[in-house]
PDB file of the backbone (N, CA, C, O) and the ligand in Angstrom, with CONECT records:
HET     ZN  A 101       1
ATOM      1  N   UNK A   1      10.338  58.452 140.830  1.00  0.00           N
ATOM      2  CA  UNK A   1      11.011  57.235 140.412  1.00  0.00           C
ATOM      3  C   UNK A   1      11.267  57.285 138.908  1.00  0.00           C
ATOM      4  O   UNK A   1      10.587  57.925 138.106  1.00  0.00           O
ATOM      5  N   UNK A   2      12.481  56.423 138.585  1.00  0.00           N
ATOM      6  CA  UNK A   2      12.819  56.408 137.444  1.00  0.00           C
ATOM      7  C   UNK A   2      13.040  55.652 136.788  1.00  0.00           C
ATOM      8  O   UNK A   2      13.897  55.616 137.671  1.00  0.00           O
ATOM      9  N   UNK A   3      13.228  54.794 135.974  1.00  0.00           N
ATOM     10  CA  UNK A   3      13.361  53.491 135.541  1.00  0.00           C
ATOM     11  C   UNK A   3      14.613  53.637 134.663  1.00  0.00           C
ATOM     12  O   UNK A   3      14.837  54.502 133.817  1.00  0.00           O
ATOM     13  N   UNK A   4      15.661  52.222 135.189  1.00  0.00           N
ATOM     14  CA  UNK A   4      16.818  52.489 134.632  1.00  0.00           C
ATOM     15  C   UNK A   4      16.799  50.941 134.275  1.00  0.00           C
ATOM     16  O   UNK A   4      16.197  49.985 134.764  1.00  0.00           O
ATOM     17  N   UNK A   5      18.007  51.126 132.866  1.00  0.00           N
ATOM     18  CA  UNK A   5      18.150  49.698 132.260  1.00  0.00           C
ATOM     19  C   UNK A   5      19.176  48.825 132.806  1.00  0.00           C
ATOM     20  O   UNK A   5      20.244  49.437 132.824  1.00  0.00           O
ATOM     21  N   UNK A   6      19.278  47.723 133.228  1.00  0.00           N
ATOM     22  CA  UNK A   6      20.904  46.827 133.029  1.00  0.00           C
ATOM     23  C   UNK A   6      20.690  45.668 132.398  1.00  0.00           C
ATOM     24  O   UNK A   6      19.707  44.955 132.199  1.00  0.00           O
ATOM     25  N   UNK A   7      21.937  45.633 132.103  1.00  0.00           N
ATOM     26  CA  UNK A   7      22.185  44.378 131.024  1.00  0.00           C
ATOM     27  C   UNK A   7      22.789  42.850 132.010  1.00  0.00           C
ATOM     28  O   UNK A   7      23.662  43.239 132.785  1.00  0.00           O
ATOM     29  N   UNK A   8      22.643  41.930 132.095  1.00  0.00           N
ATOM     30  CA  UNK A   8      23.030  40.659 132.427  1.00  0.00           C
ATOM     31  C   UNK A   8      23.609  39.718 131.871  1.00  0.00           C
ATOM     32  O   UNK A   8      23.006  38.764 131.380  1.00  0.00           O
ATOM     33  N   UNK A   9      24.840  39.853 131.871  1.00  0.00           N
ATOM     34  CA  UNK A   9      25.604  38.211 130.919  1.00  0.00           C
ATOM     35  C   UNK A   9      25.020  37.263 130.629  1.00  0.00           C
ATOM     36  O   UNK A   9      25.363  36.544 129.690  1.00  0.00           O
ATOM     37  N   UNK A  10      23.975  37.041 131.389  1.00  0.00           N
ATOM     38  CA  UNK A  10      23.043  35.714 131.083  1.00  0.00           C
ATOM     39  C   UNK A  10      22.326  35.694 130.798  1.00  0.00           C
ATOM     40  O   UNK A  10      22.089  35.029 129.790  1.00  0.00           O
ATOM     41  N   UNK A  11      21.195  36.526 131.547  1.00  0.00           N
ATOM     42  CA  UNK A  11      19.586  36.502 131.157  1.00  0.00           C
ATOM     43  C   UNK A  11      19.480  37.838 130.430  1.00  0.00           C
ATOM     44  O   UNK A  11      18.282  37.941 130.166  1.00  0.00           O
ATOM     45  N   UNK A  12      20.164  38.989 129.938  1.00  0.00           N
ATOM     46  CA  UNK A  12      19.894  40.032 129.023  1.00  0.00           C
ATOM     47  C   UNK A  12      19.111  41.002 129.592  1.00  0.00           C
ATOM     48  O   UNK A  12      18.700  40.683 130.707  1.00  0.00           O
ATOM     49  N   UNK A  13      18.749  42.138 129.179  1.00  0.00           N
ATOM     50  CA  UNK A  13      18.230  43.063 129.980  1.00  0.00           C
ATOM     51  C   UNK A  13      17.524  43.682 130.417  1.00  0.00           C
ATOM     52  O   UNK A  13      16.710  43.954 129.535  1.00  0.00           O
ATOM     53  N   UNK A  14      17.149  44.347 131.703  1.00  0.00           N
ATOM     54  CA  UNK A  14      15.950  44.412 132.258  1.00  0.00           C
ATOM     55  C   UNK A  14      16.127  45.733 133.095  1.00  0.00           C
ATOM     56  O   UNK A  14      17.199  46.312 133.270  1.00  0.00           O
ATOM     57  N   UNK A  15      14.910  46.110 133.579  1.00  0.00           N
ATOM     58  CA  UNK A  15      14.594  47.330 133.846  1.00  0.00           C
ATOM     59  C   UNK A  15      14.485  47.508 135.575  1.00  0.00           C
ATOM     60  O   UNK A  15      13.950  46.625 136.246  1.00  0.00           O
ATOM     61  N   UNK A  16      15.000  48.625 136.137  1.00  0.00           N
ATOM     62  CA  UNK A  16      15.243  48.679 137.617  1.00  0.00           C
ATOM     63  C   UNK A  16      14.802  50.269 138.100  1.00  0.00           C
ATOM     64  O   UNK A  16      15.598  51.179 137.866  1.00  0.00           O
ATOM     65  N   UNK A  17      13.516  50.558 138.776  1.00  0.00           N
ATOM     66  CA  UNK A  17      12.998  52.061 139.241  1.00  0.00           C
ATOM     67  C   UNK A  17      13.845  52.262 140.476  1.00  0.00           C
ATOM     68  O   UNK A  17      13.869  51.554 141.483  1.00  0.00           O
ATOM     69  N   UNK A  18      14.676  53.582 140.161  1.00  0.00           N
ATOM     70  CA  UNK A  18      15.075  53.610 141.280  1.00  0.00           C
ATOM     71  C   UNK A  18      14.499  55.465 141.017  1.00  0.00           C
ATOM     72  O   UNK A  18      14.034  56.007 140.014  1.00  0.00           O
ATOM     73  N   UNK A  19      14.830  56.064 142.538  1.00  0.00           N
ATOM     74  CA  UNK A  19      14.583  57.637 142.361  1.00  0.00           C
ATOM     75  C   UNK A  19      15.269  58.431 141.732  1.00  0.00           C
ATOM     76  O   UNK A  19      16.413  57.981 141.801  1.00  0.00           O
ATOM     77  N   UNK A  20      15.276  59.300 141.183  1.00  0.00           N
ATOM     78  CA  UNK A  20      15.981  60.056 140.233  1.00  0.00           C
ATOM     79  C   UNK A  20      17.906  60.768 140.504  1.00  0.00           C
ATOM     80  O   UNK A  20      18.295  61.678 141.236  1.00  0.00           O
ATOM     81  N   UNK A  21      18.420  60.164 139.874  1.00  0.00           N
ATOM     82  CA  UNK A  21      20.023  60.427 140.479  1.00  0.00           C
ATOM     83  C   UNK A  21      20.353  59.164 141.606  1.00  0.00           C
ATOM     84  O   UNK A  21      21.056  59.335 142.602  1.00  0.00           O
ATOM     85  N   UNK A  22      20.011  58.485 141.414  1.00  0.00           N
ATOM     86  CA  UNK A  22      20.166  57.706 142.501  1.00  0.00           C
ATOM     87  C   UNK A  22      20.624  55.893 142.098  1.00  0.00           C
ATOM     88  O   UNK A  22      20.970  54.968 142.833  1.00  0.00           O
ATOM     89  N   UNK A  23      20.400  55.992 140.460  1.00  0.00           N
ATOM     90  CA  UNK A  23      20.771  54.688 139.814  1.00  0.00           C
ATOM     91  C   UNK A  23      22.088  54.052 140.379  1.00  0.00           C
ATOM     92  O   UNK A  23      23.083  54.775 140.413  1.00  0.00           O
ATOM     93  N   UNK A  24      22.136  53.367 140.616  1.00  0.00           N
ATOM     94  CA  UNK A  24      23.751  52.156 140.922  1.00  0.00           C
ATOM     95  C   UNK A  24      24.261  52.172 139.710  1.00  0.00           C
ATOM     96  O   UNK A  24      23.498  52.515 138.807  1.00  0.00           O
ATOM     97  N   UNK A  25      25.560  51.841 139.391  1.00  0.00           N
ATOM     98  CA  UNK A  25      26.378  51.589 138.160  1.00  0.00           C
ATOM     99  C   UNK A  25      26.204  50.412 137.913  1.00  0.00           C
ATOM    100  O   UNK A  25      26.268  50.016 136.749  1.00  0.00           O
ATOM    101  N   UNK A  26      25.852  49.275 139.314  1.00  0.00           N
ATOM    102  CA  UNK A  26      25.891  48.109 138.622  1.00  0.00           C
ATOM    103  C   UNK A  26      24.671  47.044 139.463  1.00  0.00           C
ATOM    104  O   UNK A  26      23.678  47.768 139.392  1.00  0.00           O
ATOM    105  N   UNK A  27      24.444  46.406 139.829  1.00  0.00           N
ATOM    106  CA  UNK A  27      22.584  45.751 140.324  1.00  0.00           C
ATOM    107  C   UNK A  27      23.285  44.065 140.512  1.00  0.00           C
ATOM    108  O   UNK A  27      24.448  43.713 140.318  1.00  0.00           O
ATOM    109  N   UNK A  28      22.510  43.528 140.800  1.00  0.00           N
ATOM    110  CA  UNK A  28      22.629  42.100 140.977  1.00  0.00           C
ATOM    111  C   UNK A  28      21.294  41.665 140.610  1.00  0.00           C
ATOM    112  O   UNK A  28      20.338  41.919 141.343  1.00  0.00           O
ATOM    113  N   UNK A  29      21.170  41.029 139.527  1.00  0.00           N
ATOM    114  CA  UNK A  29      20.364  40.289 138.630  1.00  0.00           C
ATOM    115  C   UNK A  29      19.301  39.905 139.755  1.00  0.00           C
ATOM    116  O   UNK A  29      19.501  39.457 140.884  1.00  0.00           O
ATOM    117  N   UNK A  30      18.320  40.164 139.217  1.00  0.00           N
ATOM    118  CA  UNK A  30      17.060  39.216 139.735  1.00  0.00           C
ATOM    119  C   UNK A  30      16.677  37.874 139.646  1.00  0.00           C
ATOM    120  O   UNK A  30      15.809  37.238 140.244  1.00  0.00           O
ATOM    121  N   UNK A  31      17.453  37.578 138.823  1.00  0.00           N
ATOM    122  CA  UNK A  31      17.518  36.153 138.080  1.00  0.00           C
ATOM    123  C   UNK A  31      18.231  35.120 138.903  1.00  0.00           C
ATOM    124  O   UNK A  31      17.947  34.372 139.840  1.00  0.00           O
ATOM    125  N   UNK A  32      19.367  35.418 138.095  1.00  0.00           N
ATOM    126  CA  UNK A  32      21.038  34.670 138.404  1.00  0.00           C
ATOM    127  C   UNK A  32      21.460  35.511 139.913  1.00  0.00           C
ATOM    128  O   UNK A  32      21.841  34.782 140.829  1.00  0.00           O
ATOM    129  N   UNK A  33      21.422  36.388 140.064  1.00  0.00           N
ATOM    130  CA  UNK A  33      22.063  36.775 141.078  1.00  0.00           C
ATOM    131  C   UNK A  33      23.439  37.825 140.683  1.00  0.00           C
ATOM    132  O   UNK A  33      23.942  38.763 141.302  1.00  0.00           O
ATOM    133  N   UNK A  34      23.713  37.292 139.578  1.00  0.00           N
ATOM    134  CA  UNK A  34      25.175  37.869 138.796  1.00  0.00           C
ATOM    135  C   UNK A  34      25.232  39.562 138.856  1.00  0.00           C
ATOM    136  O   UNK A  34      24.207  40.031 139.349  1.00  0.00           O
ATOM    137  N   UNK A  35      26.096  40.421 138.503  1.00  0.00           N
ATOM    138  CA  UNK A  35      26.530  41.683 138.740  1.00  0.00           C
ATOM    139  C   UNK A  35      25.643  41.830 137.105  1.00  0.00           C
ATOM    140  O   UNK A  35      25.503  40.994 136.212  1.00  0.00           O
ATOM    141  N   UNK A  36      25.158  43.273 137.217  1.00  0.00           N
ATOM    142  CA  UNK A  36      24.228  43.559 135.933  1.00  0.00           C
ATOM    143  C   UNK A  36      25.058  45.367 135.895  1.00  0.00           C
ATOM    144  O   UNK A  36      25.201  46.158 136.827  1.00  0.00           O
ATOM    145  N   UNK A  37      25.407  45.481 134.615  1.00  0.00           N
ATOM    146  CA  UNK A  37      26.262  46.915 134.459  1.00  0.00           C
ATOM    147  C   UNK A  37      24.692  47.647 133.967  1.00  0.00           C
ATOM    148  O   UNK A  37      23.673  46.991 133.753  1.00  0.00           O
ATOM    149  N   UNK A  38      24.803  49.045 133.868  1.00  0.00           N
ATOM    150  CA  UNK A  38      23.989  49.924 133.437  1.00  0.00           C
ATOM    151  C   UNK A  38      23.623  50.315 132.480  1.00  0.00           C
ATOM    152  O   UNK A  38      23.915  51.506 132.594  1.00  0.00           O
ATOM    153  N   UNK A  39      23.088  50.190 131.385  1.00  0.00           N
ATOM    154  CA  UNK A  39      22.608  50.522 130.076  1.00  0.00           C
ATOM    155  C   UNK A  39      22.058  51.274 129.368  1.00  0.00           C
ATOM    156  O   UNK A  39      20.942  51.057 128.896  1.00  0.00           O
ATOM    157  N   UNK A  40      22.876  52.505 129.120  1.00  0.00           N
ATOM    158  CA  UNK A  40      22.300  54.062 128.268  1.00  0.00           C
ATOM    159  C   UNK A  40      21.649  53.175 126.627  1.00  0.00           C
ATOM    160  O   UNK A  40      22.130  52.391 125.809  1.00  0.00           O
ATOM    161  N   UNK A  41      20.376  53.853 126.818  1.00  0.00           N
ATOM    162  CA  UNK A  41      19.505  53.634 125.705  1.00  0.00           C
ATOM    163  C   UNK A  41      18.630  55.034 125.320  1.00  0.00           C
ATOM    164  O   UNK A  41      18.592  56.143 125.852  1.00  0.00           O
ATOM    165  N   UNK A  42      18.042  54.535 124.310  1.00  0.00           N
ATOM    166  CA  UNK A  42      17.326  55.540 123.885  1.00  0.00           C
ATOM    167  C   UNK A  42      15.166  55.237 124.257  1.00  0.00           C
ATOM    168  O   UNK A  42      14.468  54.279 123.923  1.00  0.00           O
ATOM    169  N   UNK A  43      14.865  56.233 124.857  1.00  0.00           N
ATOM    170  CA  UNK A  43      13.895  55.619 125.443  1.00  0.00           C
ATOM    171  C   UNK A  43      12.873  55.245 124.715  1.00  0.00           C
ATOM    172  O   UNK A  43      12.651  56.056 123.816  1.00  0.00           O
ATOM    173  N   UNK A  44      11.800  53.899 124.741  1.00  0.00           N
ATOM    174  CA  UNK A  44      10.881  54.208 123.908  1.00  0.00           C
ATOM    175  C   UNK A  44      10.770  53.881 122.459  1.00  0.00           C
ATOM    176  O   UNK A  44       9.763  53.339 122.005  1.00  0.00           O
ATOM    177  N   UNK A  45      11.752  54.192 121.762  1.00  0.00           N
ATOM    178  CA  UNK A  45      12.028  54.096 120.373  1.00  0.00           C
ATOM    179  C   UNK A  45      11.950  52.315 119.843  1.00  0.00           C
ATOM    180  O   UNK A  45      11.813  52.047 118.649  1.00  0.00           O
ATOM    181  N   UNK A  46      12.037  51.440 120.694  1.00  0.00           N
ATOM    182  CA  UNK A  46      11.615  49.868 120.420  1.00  0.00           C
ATOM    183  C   UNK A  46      10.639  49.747 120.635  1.00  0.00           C
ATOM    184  O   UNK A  46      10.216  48.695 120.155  1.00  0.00           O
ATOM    185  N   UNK A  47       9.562  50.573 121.421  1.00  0.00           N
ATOM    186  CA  UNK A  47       8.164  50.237 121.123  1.00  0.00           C
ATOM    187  C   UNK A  47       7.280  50.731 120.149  1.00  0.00           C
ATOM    188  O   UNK A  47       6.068  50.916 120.267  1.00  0.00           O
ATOM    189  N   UNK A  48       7.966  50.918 119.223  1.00  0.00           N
ATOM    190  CA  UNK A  48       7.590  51.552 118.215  1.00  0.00           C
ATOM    191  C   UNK A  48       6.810  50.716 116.683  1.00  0.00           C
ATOM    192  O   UNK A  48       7.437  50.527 115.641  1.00  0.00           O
ATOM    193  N   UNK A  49       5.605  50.389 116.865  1.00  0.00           N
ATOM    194  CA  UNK A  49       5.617  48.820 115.889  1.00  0.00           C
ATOM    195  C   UNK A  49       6.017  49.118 114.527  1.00  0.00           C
ATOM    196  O   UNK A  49       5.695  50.134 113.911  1.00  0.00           O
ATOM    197  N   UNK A  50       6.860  48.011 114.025  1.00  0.00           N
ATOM    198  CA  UNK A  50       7.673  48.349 112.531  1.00  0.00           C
ATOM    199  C   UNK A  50       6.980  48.727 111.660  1.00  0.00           C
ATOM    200  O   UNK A  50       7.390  49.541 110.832  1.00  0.00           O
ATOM    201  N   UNK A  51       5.036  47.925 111.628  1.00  0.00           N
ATOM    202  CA  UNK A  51       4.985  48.608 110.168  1.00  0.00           C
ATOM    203  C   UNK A  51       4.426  50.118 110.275  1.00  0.00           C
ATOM    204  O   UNK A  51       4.078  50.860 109.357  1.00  0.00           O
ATOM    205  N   UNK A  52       4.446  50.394 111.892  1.00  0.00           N
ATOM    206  CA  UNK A  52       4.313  51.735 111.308  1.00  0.00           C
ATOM    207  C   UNK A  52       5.383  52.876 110.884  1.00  0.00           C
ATOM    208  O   UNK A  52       5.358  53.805 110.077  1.00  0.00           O
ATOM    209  N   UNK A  53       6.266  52.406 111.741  1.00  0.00           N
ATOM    210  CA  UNK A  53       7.935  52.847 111.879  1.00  0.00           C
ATOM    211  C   UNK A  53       7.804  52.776 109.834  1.00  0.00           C
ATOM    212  O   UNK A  53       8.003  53.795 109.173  1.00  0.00           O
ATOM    213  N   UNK A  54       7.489  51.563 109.244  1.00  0.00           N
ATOM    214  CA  UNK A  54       7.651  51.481 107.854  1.00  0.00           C
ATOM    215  C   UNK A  54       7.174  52.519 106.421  1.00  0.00           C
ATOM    216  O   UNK A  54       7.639  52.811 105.319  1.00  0.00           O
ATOM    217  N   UNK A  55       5.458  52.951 107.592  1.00  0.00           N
ATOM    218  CA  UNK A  55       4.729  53.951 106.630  1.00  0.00           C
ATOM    219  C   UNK A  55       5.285  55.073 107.081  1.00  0.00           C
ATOM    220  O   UNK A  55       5.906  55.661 106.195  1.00  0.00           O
ATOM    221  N   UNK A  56       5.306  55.796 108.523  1.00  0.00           N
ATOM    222  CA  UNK A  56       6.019  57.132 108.535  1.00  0.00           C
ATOM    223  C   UNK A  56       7.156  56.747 107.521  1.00  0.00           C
ATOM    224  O   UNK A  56       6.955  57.501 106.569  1.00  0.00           O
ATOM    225  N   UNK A  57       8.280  55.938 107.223  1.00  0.00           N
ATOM    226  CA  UNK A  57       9.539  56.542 106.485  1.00  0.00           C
ATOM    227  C   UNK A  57       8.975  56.345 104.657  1.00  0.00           C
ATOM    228  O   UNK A  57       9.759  56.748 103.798  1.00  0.00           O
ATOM    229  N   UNK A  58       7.710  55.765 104.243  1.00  0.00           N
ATOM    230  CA  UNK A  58       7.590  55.664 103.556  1.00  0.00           C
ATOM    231  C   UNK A  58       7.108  57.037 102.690  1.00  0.00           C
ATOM    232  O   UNK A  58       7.627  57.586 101.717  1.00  0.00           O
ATOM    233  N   UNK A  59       5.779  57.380 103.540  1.00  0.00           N
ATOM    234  CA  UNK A  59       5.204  58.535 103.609  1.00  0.00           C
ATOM    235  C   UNK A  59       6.184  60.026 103.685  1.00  0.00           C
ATOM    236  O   UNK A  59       5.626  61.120 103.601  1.00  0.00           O
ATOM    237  N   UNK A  60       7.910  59.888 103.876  1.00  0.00           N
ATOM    238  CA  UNK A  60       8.124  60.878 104.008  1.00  0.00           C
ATOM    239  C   UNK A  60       9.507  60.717 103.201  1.00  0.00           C
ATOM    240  O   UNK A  60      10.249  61.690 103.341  1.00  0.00           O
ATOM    241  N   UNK A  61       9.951  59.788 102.468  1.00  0.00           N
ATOM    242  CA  UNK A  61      10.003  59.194 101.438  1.00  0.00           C
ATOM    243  C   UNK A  61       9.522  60.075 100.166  1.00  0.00           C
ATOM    244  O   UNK A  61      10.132  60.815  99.394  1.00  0.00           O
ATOM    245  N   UNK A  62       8.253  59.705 100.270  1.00  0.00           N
ATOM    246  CA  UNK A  62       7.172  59.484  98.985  1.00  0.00           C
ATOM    247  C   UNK A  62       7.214  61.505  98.848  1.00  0.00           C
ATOM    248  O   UNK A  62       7.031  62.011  97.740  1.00  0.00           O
ATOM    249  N   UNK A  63       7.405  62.186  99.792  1.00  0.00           N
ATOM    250  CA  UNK A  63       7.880  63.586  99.760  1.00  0.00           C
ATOM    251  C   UNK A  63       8.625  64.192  98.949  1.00  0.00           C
ATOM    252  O   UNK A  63       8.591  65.141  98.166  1.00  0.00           O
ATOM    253  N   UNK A  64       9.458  63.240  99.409  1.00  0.00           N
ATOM    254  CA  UNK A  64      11.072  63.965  98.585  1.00  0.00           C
ATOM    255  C   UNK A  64      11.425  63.715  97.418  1.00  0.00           C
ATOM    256  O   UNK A  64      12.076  64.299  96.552  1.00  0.00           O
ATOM    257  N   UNK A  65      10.688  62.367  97.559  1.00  0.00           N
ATOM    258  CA  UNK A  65      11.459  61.465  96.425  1.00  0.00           C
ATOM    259  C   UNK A  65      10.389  60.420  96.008  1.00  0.00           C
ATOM    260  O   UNK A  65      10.640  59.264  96.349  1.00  0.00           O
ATOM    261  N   UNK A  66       9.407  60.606  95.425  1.00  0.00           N
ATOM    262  CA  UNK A  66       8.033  59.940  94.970  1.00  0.00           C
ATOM    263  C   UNK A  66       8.860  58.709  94.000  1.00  0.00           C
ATOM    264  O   UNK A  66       9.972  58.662  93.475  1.00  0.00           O
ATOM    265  N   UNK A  67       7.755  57.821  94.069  1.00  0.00           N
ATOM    266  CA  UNK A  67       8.584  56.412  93.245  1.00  0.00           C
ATOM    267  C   UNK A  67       7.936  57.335  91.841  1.00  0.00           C
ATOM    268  O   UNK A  67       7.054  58.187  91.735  1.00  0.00           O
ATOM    269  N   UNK A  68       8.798  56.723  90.953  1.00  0.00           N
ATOM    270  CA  UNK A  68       8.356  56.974  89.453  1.00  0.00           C
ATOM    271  C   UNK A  68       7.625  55.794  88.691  1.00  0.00           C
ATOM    272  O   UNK A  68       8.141  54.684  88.558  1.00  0.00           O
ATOM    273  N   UNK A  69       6.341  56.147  88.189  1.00  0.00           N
ATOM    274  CA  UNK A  69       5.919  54.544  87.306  1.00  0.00           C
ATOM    275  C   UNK A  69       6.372  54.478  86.120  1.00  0.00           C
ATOM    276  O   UNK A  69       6.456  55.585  85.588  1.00  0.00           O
ATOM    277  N   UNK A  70       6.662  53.709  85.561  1.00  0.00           N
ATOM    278  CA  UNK A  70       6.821  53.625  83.782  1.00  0.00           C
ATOM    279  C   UNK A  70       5.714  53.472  83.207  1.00  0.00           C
ATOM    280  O   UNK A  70       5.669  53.879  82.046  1.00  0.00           O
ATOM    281  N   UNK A  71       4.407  52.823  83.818  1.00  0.00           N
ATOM    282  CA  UNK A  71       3.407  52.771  83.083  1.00  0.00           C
ATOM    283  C   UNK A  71       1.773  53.191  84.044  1.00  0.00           C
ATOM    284  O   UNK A  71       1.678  53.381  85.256  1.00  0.00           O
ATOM    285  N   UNK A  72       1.021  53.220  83.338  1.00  0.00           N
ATOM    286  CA  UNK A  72      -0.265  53.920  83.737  1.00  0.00           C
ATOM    287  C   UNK A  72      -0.695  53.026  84.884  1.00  0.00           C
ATOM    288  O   UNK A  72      -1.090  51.995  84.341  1.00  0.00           O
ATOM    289  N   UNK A  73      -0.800  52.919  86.033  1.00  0.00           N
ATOM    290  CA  UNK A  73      -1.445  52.093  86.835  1.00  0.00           C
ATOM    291  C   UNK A  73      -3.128  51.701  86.309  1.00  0.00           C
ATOM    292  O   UNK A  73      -4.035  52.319  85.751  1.00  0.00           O
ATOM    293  N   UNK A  74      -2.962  50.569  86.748  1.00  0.00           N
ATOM    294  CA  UNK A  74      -4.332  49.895  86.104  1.00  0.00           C
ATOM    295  C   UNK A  74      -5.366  50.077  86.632  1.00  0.00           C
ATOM    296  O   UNK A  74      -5.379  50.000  87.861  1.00  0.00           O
ATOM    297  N   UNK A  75      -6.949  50.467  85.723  1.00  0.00           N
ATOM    298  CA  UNK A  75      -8.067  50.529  86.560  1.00  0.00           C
ATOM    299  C   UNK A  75      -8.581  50.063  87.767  1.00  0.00           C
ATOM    300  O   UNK A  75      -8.960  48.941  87.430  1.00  0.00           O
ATOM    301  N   UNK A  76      -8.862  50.183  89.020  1.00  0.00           N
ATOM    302  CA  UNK A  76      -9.540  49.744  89.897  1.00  0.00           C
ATOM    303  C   UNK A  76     -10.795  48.876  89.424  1.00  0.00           C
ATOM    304  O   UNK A  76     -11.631  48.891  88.520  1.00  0.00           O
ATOM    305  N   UNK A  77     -10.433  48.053  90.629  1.00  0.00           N
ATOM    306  CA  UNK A  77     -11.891  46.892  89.675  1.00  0.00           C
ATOM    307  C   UNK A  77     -13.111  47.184  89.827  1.00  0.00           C
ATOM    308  O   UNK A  77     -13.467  47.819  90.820  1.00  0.00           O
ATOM    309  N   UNK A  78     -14.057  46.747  88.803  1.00  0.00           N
ATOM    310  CA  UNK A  78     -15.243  47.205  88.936  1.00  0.00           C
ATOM    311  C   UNK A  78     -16.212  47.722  90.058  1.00  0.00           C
ATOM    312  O   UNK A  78     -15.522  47.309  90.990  1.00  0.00           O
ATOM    313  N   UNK A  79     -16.780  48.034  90.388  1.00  0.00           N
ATOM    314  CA  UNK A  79     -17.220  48.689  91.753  1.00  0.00           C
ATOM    315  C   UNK A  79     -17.409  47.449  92.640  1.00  0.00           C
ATOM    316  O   UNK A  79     -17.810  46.301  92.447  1.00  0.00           O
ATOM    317  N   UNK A  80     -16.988  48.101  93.617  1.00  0.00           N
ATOM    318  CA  UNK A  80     -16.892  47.419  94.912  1.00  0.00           C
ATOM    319  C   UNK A  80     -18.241  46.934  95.453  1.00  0.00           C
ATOM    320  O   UNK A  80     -19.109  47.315  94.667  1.00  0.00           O
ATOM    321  N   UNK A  81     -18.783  46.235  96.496  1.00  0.00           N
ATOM    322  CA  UNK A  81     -19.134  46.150  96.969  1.00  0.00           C
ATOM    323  C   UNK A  81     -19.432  47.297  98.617  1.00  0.00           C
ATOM    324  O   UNK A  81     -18.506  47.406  99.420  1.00  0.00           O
ATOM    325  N   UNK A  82     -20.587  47.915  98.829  1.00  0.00           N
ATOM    326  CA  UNK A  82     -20.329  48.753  99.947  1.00  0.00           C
ATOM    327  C   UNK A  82     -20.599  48.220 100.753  1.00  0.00           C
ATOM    328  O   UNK A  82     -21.522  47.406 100.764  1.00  0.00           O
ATOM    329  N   UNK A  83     -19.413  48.688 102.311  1.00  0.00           N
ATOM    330  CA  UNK A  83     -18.807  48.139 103.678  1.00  0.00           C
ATOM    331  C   UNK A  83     -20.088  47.889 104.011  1.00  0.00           C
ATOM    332  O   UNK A  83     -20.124  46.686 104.269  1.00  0.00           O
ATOM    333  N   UNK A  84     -21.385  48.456 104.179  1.00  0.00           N
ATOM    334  CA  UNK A  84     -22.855  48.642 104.315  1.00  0.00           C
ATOM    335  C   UNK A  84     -23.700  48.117 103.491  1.00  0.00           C
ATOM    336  O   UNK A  84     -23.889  48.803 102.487  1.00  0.00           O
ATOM    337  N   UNK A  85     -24.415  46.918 103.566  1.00  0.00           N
ATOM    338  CA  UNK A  85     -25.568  46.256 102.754  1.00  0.00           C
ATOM    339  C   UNK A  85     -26.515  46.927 102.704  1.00  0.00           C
ATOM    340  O   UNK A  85     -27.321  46.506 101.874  1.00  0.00           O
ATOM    341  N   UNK A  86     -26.832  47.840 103.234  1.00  0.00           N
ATOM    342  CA  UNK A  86     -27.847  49.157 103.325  1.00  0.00           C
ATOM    343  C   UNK A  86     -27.542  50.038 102.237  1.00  0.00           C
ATOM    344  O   UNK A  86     -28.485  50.521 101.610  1.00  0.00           O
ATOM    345  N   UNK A  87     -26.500  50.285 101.960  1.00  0.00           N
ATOM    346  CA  UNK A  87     -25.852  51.272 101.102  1.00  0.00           C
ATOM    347  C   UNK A  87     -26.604  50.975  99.537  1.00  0.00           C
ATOM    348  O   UNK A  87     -27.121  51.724  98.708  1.00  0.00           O
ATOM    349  N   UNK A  88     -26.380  49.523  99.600  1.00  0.00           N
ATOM    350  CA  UNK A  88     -26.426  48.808  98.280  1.00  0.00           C
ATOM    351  C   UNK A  88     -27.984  49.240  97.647  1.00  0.00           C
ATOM    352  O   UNK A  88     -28.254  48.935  96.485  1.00  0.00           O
ATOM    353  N   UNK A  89     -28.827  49.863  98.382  1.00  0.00           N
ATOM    354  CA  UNK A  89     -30.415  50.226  98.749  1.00  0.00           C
ATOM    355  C   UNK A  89     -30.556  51.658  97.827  1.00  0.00           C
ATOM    356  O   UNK A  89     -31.354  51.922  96.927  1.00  0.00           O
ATOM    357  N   UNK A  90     -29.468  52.462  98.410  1.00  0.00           N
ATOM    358  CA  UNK A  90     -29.678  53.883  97.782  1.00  0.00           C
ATOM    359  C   UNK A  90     -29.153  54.211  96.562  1.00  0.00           C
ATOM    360  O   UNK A  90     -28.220  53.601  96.039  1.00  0.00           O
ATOM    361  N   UNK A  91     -29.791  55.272  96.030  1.00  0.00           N
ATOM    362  CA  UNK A  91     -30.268  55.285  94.413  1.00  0.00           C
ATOM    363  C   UNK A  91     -29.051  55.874  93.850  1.00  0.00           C
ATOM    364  O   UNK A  91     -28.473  56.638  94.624  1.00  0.00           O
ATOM    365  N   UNK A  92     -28.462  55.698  92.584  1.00  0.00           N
ATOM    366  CA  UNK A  92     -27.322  55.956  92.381  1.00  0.00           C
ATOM    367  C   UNK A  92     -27.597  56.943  91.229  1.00  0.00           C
ATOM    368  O   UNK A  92     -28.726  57.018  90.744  1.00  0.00           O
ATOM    369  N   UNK A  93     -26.427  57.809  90.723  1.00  0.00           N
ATOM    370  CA  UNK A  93     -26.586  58.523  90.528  1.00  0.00           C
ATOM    371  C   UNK A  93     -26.919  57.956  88.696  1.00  0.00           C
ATOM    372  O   UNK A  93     -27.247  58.781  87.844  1.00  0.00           O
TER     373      UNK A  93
HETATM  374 ZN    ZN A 101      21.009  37.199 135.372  1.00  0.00          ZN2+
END
């Protein structure tokens, strides 16, 4: 089985398994009832969540073409606190 897309004038579009080679050109809505045409997409690629969609292009970006600073980025603030209250125990250097 295969899962194929159609689109609906009304209710928009939705997904139909049929066996492989075997898709209809056109479906009758589950909804409305109405004629639903067939919809070449690209698979997958909308479940893709944006902000990560955001860091891959950032990260490959930051490759080619690194941002430039004009000035020294500023110290990190004084020491943190560790994720571990245990931590806070062992002897520093
Ligand atoms: Zn419909």
């Amino acid at each position: 089985m295969a899962t194929y897309e159609y689109r609906c004038p009304r209710d928009g579009d939705f997904d139909v398994k049929f066996p492989v080679g075997t898709a209809a050109s056109r479906v009758h809505c589950s909804v409305c009832g109405s004629e639903a045409v067939r919809v070449f997409s690209a698979p997958l690629l909308a479940r893709t969540p944006r902000p990560l969609v955001a860091a891959i292009d950032r990260a490959e970006r930051s490759a080619e073409a690194p941002d430039v600073v004009s000035t020294i980025p500023a110290k990190p603030r004084a020491r943190r606190l560790p994720v571990n209250p245990a931590h806070a125990r062992l002897p520093r250097p």
